[in-house]
Jmol script that loads the backbone (N, CA, C; Angstrom):
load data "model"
ATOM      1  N   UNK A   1       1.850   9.577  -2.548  1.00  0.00           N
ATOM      2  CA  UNK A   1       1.916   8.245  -3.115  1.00  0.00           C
ATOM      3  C   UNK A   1       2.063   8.329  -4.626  1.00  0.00           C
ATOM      4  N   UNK A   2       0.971   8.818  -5.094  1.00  0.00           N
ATOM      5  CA  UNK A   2       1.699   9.423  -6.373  1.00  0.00           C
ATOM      6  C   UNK A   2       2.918   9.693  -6.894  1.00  0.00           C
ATOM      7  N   UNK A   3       3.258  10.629  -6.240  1.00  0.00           N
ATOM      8  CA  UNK A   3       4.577  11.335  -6.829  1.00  0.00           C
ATOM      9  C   UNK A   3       5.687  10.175  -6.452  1.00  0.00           C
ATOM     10  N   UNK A   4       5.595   9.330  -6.102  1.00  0.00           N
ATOM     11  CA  UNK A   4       6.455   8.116  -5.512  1.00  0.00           C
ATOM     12  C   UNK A   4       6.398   7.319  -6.548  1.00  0.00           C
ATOM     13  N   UNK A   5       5.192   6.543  -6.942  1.00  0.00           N
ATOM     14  CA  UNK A   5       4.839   5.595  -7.383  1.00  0.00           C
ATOM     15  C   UNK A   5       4.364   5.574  -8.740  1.00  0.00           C
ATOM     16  N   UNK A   6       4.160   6.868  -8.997  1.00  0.00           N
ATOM     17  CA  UNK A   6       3.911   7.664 -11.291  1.00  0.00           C
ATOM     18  C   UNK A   6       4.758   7.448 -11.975  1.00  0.00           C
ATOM     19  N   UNK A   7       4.879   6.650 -13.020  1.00  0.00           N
ATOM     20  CA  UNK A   7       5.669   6.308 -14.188  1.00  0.00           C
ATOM     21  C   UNK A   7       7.596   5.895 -12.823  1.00  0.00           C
ATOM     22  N   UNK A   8       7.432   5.012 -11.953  1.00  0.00           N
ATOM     23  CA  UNK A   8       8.340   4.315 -11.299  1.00  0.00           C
ATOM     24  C   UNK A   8       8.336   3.187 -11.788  1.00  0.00           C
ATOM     25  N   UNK A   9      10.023   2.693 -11.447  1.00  0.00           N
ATOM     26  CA  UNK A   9      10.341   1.184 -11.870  1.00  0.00           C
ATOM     27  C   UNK A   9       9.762   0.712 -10.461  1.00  0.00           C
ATOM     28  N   UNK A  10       8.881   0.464  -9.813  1.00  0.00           N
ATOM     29  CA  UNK A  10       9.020   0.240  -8.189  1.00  0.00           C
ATOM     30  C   UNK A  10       9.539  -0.664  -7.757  1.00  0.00           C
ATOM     31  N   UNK A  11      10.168  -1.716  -8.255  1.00  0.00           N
ATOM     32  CA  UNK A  11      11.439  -2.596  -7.378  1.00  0.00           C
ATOM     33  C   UNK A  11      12.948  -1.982  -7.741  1.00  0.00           C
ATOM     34  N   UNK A  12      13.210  -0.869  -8.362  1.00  0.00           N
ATOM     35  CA  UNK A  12      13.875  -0.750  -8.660  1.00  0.00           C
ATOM     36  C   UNK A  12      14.262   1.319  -8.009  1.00  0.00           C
ATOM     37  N   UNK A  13      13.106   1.539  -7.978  1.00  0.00           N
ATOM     38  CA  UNK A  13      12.860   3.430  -7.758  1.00  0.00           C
ATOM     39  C   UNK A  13      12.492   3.145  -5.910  1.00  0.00           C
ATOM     40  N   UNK A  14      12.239   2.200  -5.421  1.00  0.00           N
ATOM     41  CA  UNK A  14      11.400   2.691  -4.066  1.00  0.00           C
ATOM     42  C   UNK A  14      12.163   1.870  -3.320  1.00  0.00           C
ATOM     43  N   UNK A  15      13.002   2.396  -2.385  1.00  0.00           N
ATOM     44  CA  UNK A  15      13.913   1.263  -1.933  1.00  0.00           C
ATOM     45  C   UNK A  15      12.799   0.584  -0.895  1.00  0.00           C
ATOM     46  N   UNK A  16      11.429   0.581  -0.385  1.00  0.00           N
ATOM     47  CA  UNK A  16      10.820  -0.296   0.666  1.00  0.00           C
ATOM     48  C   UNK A  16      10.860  -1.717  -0.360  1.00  0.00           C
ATOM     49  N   UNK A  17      10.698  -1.898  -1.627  1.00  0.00           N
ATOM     50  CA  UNK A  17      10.556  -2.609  -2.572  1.00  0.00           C
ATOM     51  C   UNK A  17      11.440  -3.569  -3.053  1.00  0.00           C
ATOM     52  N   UNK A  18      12.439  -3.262  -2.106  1.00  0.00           N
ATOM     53  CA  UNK A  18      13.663  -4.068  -2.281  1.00  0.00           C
ATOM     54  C   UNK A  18      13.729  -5.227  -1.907  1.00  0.00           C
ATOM     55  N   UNK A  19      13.982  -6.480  -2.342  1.00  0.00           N
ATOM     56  CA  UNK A  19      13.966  -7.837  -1.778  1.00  0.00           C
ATOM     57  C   UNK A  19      12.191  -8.323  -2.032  1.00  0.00           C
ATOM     58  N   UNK A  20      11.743  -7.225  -2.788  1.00  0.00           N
ATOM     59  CA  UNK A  20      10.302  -7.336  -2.660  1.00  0.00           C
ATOM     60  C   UNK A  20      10.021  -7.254  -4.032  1.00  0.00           C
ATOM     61  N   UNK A  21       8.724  -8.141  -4.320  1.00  0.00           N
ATOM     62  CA  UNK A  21       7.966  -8.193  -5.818  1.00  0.00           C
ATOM     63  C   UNK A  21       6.997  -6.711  -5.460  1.00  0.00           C
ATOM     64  N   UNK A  22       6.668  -5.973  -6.501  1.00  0.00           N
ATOM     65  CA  UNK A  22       5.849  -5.189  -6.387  1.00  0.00           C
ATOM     66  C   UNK A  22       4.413  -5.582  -7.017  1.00  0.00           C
ATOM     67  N   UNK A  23       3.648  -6.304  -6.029  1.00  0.00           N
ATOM     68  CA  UNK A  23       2.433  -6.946  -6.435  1.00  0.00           C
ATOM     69  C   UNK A  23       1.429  -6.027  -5.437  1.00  0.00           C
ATOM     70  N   UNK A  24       0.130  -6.591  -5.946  1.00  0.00           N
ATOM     71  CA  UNK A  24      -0.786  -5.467  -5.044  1.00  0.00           C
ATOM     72  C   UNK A  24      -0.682  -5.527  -4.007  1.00  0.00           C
ATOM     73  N   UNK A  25      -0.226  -6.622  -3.056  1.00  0.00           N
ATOM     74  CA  UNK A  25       0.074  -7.617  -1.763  1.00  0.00           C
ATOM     75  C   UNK A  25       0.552  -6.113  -1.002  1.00  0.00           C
ATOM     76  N   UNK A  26       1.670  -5.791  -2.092  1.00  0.00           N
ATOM     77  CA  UNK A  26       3.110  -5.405  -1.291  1.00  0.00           C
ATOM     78  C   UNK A  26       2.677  -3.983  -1.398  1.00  0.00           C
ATOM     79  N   UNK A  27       1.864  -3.442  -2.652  1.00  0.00           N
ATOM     80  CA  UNK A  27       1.962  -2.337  -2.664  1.00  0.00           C
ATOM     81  C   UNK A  27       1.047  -1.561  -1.773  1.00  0.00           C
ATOM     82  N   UNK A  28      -0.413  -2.632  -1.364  1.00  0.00           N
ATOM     83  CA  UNK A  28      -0.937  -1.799  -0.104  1.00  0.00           C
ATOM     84  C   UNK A  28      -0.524  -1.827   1.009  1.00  0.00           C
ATOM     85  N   UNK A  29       0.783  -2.841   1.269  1.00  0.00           N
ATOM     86  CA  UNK A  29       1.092  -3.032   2.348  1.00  0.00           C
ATOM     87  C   UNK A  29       1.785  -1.058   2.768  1.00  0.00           C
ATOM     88  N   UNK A  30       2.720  -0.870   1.433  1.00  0.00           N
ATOM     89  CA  UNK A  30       3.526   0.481   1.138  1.00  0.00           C
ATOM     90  C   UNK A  30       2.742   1.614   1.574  1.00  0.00           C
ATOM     91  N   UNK A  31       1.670   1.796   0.922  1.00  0.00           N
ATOM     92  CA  UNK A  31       0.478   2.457   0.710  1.00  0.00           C
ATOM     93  C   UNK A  31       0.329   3.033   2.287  1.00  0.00           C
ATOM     94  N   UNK A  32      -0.103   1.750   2.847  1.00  0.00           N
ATOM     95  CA  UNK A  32      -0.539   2.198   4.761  1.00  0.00           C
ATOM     96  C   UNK A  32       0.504   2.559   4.782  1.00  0.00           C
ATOM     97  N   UNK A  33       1.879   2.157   5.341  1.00  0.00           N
ATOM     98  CA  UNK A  33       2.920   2.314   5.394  1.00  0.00           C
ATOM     99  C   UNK A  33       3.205   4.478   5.631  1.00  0.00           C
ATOM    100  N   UNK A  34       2.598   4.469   4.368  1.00  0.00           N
ATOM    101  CA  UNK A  34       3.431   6.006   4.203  1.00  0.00           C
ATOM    102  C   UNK A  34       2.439   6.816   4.415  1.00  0.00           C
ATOM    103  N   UNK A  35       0.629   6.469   4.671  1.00  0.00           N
ATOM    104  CA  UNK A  35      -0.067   7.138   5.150  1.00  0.00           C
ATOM    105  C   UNK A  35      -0.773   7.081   6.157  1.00  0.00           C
ATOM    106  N   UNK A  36      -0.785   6.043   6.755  1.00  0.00           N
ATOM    107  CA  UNK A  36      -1.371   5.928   8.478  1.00  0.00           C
ATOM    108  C   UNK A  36      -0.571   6.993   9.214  1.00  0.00           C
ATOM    109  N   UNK A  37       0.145   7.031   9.238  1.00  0.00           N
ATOM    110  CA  UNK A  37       0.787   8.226  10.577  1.00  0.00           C
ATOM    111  C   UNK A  37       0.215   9.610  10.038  1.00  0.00           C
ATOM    112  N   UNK A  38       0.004   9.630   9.124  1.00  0.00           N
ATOM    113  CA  UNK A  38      -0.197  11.558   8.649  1.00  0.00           C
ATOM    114  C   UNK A  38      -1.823  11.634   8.587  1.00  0.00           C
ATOM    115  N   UNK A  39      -2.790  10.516   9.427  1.00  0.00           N
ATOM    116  CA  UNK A  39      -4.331  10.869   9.395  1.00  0.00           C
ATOM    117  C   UNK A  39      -4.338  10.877  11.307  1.00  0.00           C
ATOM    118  N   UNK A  40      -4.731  12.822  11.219  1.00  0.00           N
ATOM    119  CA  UNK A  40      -4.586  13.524  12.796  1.00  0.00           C
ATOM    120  C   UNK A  40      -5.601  12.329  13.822  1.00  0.00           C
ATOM    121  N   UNK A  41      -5.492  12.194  14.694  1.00  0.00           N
ATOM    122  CA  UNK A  41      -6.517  11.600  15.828  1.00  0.00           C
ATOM    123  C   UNK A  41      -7.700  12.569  16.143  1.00  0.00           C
ATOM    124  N   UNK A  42      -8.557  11.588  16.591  1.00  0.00           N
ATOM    125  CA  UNK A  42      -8.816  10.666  17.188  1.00  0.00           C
ATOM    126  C   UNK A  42      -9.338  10.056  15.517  1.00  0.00           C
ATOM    127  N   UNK A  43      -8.981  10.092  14.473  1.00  0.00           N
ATOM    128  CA  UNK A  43      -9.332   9.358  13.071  1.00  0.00           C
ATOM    129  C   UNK A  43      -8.217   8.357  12.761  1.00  0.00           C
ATOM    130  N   UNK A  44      -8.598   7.439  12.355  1.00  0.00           N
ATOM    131  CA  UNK A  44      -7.270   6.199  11.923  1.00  0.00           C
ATOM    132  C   UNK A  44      -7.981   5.913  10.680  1.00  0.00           C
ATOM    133  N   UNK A  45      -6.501   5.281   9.928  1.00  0.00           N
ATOM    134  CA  UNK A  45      -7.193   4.404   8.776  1.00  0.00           C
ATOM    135  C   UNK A  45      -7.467   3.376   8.810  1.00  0.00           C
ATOM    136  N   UNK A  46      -8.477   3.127   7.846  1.00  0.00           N
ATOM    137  CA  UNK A  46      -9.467   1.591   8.246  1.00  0.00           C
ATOM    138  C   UNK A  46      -8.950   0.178   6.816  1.00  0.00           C
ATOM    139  N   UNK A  47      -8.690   1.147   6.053  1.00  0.00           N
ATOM    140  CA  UNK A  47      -7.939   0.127   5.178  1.00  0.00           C
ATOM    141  C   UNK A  47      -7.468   0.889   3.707  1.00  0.00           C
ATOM    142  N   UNK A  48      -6.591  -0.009   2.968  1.00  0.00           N
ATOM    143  CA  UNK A  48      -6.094   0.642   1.660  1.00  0.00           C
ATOM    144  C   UNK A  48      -6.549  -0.694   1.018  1.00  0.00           C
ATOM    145  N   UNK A  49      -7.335   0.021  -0.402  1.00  0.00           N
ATOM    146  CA  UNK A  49      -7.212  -1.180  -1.219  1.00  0.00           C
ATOM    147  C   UNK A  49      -7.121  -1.120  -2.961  1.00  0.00           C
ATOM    148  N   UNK A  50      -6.371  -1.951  -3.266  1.00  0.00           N
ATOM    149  CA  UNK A  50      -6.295  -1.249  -4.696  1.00  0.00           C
ATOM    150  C   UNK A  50      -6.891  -2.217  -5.585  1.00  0.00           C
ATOM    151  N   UNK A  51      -7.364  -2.110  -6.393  1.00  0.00           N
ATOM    152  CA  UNK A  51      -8.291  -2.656  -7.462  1.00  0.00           C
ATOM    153  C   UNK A  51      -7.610  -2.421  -9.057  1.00  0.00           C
ATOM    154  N   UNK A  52      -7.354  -3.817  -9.786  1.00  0.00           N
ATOM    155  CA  UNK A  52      -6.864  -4.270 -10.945  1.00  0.00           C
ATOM    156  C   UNK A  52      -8.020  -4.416 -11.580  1.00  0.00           C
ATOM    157  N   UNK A  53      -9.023  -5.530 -11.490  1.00  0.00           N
ATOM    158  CA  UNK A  53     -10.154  -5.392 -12.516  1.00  0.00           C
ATOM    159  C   UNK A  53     -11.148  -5.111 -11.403  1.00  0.00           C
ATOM    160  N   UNK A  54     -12.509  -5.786 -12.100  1.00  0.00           N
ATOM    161  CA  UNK A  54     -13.602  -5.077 -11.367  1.00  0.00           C
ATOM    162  C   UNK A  54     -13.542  -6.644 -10.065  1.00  0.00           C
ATOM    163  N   UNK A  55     -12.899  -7.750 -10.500  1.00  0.00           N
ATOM    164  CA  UNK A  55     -12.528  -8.872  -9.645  1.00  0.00           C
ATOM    165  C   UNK A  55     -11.603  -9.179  -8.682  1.00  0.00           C
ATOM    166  N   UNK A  56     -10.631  -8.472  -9.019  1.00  0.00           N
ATOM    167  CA  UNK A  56      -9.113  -8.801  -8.842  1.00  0.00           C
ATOM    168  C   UNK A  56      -8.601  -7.628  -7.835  1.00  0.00           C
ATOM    169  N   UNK A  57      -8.639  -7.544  -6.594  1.00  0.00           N
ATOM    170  CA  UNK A  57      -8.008  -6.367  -5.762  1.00  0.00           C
ATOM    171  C   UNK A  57      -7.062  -6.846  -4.394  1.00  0.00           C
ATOM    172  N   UNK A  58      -6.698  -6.188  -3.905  1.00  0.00           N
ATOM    173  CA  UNK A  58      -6.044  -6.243  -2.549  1.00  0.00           C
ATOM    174  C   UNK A  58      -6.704  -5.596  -1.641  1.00  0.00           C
ATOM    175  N   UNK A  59      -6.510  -5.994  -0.627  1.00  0.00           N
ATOM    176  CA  UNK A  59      -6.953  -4.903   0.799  1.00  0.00           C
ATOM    177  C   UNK A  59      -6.429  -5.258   1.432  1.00  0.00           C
ATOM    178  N   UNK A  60      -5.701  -3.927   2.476  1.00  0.00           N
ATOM    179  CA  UNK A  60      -4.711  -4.321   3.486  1.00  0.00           C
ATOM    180  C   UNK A  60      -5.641  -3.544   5.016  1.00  0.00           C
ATOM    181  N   UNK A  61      -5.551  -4.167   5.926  1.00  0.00           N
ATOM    182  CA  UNK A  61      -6.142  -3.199   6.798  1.00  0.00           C
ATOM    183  C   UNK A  61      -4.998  -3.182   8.544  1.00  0.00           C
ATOM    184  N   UNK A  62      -3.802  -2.921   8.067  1.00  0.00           N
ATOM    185  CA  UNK A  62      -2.956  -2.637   8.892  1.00  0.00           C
ATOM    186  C   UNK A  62      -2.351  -4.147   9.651  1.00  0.00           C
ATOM    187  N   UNK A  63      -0.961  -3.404  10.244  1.00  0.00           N
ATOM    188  CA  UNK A  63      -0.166  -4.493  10.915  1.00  0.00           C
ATOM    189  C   UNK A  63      -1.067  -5.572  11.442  1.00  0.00           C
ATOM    190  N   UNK A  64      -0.791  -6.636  12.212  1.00  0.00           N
ATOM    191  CA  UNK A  64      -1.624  -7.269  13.128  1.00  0.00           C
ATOM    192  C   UNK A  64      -3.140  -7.106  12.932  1.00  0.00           C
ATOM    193  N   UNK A  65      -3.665  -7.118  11.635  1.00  0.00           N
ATOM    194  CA  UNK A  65      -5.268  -6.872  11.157  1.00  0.00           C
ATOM    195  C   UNK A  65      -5.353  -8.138  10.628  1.00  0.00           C
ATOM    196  N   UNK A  66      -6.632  -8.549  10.173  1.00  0.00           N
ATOM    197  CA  UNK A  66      -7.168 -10.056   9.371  1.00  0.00           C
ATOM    198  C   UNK A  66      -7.339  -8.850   7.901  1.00  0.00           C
ATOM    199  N   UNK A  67      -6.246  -9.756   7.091  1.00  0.00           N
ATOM    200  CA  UNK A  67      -5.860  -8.966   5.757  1.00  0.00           C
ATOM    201  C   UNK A  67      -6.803  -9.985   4.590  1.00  0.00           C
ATOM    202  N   UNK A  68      -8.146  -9.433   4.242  1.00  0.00           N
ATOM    203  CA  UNK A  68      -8.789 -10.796   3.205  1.00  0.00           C
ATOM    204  C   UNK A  68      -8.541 -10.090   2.129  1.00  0.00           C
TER     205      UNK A  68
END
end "model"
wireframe off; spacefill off
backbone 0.3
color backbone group
């Protein structure tokens, strides 16, 4: 995720981003996206969330999940 997303234009460097604002919305949506499949079973991920201030964050907790 890093190496994707470090000093990137991300609507402009990440083609998932395309037609897309790169807001925290979108970017944890990305986030699961490129790392749910690579955590082995019987373990899943439970959520991504990224944090702007100590107020202000996203959390995504997968497709078809209640996203607050």
């Amino acid at each position: 995720i890093i190496e994707i997303m470090d000093h990137s234009q991300i609507e402009k460097d990440i083609g998932w981003f395309q037609d897309k604002q790169p807001s925290t919305e979108n970017m944890v949506e990305f986030v699961w996206e490129q790392i749910a499949h690579r955590i082995p079973s019987p373990a899943k991920l439970h959520s991504v969330k990224l944090q702007e201030t100590p107020t202000i964050f996203s959390e995504y907790f997968g497709p078809g999940e209640k996203n607050d």
